[in-house]
N, C-alpha and C positions, 0 to 999 in steps of 0.2 A: 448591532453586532454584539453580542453575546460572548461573554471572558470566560476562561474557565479560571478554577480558583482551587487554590492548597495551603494549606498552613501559611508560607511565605513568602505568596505571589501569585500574581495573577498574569495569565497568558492566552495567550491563541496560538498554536499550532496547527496549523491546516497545510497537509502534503496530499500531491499527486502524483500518485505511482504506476506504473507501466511497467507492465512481466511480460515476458515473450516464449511463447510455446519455443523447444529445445529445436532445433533444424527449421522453423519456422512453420512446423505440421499443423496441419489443418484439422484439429479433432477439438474444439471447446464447439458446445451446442448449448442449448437451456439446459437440461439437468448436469451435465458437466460445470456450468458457470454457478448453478444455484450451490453446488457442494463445496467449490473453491471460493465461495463466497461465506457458506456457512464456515468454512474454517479459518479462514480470515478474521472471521469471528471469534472463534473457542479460542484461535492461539493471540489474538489480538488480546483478549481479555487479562492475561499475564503480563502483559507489558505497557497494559494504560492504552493503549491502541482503541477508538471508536470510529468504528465504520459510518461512514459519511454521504458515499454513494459509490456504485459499483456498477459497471458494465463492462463488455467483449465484444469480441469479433472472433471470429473461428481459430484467430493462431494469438490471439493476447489478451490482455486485462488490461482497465483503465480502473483506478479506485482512490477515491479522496476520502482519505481519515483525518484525523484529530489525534494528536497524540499530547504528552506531558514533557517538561524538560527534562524529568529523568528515565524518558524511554532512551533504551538503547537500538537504535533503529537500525544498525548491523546485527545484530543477534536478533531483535524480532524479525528480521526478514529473513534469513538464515533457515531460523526456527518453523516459518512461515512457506517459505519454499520446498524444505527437507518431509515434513509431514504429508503438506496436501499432495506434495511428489508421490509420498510412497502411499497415501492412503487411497489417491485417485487411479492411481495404475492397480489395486486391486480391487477397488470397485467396479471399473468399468474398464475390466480386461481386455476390450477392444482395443483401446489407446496401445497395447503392446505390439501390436503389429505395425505403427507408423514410429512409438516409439522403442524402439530394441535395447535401447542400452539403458542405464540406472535412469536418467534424468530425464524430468517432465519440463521444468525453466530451465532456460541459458541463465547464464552463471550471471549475466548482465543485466541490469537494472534502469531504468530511469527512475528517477526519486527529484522533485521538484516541491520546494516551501512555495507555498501560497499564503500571502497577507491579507488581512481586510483591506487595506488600500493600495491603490499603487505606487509604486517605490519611488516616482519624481514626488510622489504629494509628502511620502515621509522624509525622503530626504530634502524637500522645501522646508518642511517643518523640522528637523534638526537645523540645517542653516540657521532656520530664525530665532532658535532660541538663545539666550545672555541681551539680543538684542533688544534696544526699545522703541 
């Protein structure tokens, strides 16, 4: 497992995230997923955000990034939802007719930390430690 590193510390930050088409519409295909995933990119790049792996299904997203401790990951996703909203509803002006109103995501998120180990192994090994 591989750390990542800053001036003054060293870390892992590994999240898994899930966005949900707006009424639960059925409109991500391959070039809808390749451009919500290119942008995931551009606006990730502002906020320390490294794309990790990425896939869908026709009404969501599933995407595991890496981020830094000083990402602010309400505002990158804000930022992240607001753009590819307004960018993908003019590039692929179809999406308007399933979705009519401003919004491509529900305003709801899942947002889940992922560790390199599992949480009984770290918390065995906090337990153990002072001890001898």
């Amino acid at each position: 497992m591989e750390l990542d590193r800053n001036q003054h510390s060293v870390y892992l930050l590994n999240y898994h995230l899930v966005m949900v088409v707006k009424y639960r519409r059925k409109v991500i295909n391959d070039e809808i997923s390749e451009y919500l995933k290119h942008r995931f990119v551009v606006v990730g790049q502002s906020y320390g955000i490294n794309l990790q792996e990425w896939n869908y299904d026709i009404d969501h997203v599933h995407v595991l990034f890496r981020a830094t401790p000083h990402t602010e990951m309400a505002k990158f996703l804000n930022a992240y939802k607001s753009s590819s909203s307004r960018m993908v509803k003019k590039l692929f002006p179809e999406i308007k007719r399933q979705l009519w109103k401003s919004a491509f995501w529900t305003q709801s998120y899942c947002l889940i930390s992922t560790g390199g180990a599992p949480l009984e192994v770290v918390k065995k090994y906090i337990e153990s430690q002072g001890r001898k």
